[in-house]
Residue, then its C-alpha position, 0 to 999 in steps of 0.5 A: x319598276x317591273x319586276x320580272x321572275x325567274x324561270x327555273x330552266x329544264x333540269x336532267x331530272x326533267x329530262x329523264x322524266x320526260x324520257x321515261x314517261x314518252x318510254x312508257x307511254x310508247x311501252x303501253x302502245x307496244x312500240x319502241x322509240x327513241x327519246x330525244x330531250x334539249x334544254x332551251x340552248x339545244x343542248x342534249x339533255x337525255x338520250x334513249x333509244x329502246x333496243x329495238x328501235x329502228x336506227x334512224x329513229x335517233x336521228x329523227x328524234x333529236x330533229x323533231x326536238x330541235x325543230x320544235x325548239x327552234x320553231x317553237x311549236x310541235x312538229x305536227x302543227x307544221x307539216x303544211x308550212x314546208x309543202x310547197x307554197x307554204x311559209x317554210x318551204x325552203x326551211x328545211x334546207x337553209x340551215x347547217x343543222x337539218x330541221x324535221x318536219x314530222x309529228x313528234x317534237x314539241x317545246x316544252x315551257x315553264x312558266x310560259x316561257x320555252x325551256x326546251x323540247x322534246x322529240x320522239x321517233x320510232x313510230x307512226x307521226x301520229x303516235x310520236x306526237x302522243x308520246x311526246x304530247x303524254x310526255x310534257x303533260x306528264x311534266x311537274 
């Protein structure tokens, strides 16, 4: 008989961690964001759009976290998969719920195994991914 472990899913106290410190993160870098936290069902977790952040940045945050959820890997690893010839070329447009393929989701896993994700939009690719990236590392 195989006994199996549960997993502890991704609590609102894990959200607004991963938000304040993707915050911080971007804070320290002088850039504003928005953050964009779901558990592993999709569902929103935790929302937070700096002031001045520019408006779109909300919408691609909660893209970039739902793209990485379902996928299951961060946004940034697959930018080439949906030019065309790639493997998720047409992707981005068969589903109701528009996916995004830019720098800056990631899933986030306890355990091994996928409890939800993070997305962050408002700056560069390059520094949503490492504001992501310093948020999920930052997880207890």
């Amino acid at each position: 008989m195989s006994t199996t472990t549960a997993v502890v899913p991704l609590t609102i106290q894990d959200a607004e961690a991963l938000v304040e410190q993707a915050r911080r993160a971007a804070e320290a870098a002088g850039v504003t964001v928005s953050v964009t936290v779901l558990d592993a069902g999709g569902h929103l977790l935790a929302f937070r759009r700096d002031d001045r952040a520019v408006l779109i940045s909300g919408e691609t945050s909660t893209r970039k976290a739902y793209t990485a959820l379902q996928l299951n890997a961060a946004t940034a690893d697959l930018v080439d998969a949906v030019q065309p010839g790639g493997l998720f070329h047409t992707l981005p447009t068969a589903l109701d719920r528009p996916l995004l393929f830019i720098a800056g989701g990631l899933p986030v896993h306890r355990d091994g195994r996928l409890i939800g994700a993070i997305g962050v939009g408002g700056g560069a690719p390059s520094q949503d991914h490492g504001f992501a990236q310093a948020a999920v590392e930052a997880l207890v």
